[in-house]
C-alpha positions in Angstrom: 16.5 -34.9 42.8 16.5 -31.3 42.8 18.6 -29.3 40.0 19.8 -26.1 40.4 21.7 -25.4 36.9 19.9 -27.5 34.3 16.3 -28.0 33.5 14.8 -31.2 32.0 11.5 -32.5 30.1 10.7 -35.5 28.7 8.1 -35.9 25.2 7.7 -39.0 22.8 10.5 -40.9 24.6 13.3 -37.7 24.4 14.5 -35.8 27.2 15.6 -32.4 26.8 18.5 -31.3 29.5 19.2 -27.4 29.1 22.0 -26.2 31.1 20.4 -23.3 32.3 22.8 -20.5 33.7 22.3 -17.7 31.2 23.6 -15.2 33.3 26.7 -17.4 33.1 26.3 -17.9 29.2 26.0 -21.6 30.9 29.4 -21.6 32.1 30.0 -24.8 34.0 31.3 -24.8 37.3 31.4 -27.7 40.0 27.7 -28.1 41.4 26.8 -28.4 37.2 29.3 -30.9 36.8 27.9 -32.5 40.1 24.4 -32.4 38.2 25.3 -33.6 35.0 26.5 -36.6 36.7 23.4 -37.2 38.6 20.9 -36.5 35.9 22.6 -38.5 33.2 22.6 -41.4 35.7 19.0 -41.1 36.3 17.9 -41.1 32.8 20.3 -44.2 31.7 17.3 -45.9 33.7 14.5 -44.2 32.5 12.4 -46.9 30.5 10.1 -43.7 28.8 13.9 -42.3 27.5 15.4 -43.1 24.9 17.5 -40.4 22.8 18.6 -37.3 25.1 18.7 -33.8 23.2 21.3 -31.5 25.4 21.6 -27.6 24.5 22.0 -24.2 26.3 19.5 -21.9 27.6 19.0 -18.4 25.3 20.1 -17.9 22.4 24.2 -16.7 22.9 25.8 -20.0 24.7 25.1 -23.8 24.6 28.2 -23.7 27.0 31.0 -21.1 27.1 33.4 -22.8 28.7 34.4 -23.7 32.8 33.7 -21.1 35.6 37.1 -19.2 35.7 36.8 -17.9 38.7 36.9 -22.1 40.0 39.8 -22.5 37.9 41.7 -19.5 39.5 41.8 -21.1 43.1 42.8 -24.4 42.2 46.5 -25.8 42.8 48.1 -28.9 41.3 46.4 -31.4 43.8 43.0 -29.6 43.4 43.5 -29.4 39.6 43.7 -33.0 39.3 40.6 -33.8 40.9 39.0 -31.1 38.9 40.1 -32.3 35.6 39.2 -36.0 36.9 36.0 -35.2 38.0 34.8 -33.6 34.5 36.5 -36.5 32.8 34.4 -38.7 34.4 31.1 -37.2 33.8 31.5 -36.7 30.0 33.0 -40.4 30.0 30.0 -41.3 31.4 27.7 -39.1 29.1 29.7 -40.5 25.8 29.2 -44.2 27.2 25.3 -43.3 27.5 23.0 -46.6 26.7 21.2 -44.1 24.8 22.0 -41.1 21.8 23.4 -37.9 22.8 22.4 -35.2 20.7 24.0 -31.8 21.2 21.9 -28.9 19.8 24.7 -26.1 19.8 22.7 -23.0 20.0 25.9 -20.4 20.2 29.3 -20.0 22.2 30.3 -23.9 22.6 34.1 -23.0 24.3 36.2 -24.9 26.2 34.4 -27.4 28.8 31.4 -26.5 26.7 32.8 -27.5 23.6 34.3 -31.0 25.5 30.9 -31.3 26.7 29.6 -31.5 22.5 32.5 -33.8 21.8 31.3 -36.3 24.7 27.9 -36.1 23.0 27.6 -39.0 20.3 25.7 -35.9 17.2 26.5 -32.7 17.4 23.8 -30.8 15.3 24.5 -26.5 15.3 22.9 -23.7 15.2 24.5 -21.0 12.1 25.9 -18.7 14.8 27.5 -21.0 16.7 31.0 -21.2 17.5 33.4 -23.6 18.7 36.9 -23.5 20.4 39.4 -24.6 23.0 40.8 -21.7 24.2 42.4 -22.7 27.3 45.6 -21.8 26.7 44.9 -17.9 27.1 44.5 -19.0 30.6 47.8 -20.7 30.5 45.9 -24.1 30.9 45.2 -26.9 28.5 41.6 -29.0 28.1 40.9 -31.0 31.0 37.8 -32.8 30.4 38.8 -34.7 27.4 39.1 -32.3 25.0 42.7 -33.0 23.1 41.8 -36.3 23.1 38.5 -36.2 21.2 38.9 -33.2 19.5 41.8 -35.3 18.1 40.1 -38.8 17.4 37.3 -36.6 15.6 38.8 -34.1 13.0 42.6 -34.9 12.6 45.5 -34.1 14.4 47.1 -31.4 13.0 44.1 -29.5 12.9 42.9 -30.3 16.8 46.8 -29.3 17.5 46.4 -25.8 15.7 42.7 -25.1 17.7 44.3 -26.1 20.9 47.9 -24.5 20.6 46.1 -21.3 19.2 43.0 -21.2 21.1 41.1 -19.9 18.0 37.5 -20.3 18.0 35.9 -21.6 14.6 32.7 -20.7 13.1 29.9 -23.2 12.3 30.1 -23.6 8.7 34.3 -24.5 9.3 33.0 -26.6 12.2 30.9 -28.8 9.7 33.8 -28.5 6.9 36.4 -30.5 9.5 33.7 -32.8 11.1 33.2 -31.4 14.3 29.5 -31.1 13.5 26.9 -33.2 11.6 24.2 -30.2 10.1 23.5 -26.9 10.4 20.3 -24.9 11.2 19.1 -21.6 11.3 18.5 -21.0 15.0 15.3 -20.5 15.1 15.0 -24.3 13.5 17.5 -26.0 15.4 15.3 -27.6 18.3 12.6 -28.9 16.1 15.1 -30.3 13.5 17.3 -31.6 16.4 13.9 -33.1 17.8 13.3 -34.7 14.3 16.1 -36.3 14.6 15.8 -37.5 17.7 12.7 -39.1 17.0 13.7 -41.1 13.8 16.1 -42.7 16.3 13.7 -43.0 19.1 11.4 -44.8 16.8 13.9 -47.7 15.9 14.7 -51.1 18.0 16.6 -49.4 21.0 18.4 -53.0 21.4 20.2 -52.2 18.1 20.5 -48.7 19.1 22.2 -49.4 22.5 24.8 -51.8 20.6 25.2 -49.7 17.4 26.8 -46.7 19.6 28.8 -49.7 21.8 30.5 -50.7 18.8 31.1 -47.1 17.3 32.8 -46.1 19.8 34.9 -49.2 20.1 36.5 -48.5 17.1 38.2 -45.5 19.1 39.4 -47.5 21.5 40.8 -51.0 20.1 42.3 -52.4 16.6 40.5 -53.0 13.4 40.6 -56.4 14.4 39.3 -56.5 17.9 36.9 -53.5 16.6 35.5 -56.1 14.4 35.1 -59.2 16.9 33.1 -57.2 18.8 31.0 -56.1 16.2 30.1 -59.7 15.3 29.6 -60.6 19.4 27.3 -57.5 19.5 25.4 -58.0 15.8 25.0 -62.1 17.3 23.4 -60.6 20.4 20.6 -58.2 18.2 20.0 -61.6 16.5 18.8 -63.2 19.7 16.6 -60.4 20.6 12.2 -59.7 19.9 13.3 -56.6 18.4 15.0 -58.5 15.2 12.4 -60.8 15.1 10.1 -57.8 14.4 11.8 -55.7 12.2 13.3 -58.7 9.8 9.4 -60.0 9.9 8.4 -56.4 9.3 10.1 -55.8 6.2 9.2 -59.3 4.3 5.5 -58.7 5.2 6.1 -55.1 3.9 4.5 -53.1 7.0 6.3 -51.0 9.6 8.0 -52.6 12.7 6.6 -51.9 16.2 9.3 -52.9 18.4 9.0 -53.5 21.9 13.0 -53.3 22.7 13.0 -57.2 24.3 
């Protein structure tokens, strides 16, 4: 398929999609959406894929926020649809068979920041800022955003961003959680890329499960959360991959996994 509004190239088993409307500072607006949800569903097959970096094109915006001029012509049937439609896509994008890594190079506001919470690592950039400032529009989030926001820092905080619509810098980002590191800009790719391929080096069996159950425990009891961390550590153990790293590490040598 042809894409209009993101770019994407694939190295050592990582794909890099950069949403690419820097005119825009990257805003999303339908046909992105629309491309997102295409693209993602073509690399969840992709047997040469298996961590997906996402960032922003230039060096202002990994995603500003929605396209307002979108949101201005939209009623309450139309609204619906449009929050739905988003919700879906970054469902889909946070249930990924593979990582997520969001390299936040700059303005991550509204959908954009929704779009880093859907993303399983958010790594940033040191002038990146964060926000959901939808209610100067006399909106709330729509793709997610008070519910993740929410499940990943605490509640009183995500309350405060949302009801004030104050953006956050990158060093509070990584105080409250909403981040994992921070990077110069000019080091962000190639540390995000390191990253990506320490993960893209290990059994992607245990990978593909390991984000299953973390994000279970968002979504279920302790309890449950638990039984279906033992149903999905028995189902590793039944797989080449454990074979080889178990036999790996008693013969001292490094695994070379063929995810079976």
């Amino acid at each position: 398929m042809e894409y209009k509004n993101l770019l994407l190239e694939v190295k050592e088993n990582i794909a890099v999609v950069t949403v690419n409307r820097p005119d825009k500072l990257n805003a999303l607006n339908k046909e992105t959406i629309l491309e997102f949800r295409a693209m993602f569903k073509e690399l969840r097959g992709a047997d040469n894929v298996h961590v997906i970096i996402l960032t922003g094109s230039g060096e202002k915006a990994f995603v500003a926020g929605a396209d307002i001029k979108e949101i201005n012509e939209l009623d309450v049937l139309s609204a619906k649809k449009f929050s739905e439609r988003g919700q879906y896509v970054f469902n889909y994008i946070e249930n990924m068979n593979k990582p997520v890594i969001a390299a936040v190079n700059g303005f991550a506001l509204g959908g954009g920041c929704e779009l880093a919470l859907a993303c399983h690592i958010r790594l940033a950039s040191d002038n990146a800022k964060f926000g959901q400032p939808e209610v100067n529009l006399g909106i709330i989030p729509g793709y997610g955003g008070t519910q993740r926001l929410t499940r990943l820092i605490n509640s009183g905080r995500a309350m405060e961003s949302i009801l004030t619509g104050d953006m956050i810098d990158a060093n509070e980002a990584l105080r409250v959680g909403l981040v994992n590191h921070i990077y110069p800009q000019n080091e962000l790719m190639n540390k995000t890329f390191e990253m990506a391929k320490k993960i893209a080096s290990k059994g992607q069996n245990a990978i593909r499960f390991a984000i299953k159950a973390v994000i279970a425990a968002n979504q279920v009891s302790a309890k449950e959360g638990q039984n279906y961390e033992a149903s999905l550590f028995a189902l590793c153990c039944g797989t080449e991959d454990f074979k080889e790293g178990t036999s790996a590490f008693l013969e001292k040598r490094k695994p070379e996994f063929k995810n079976k």
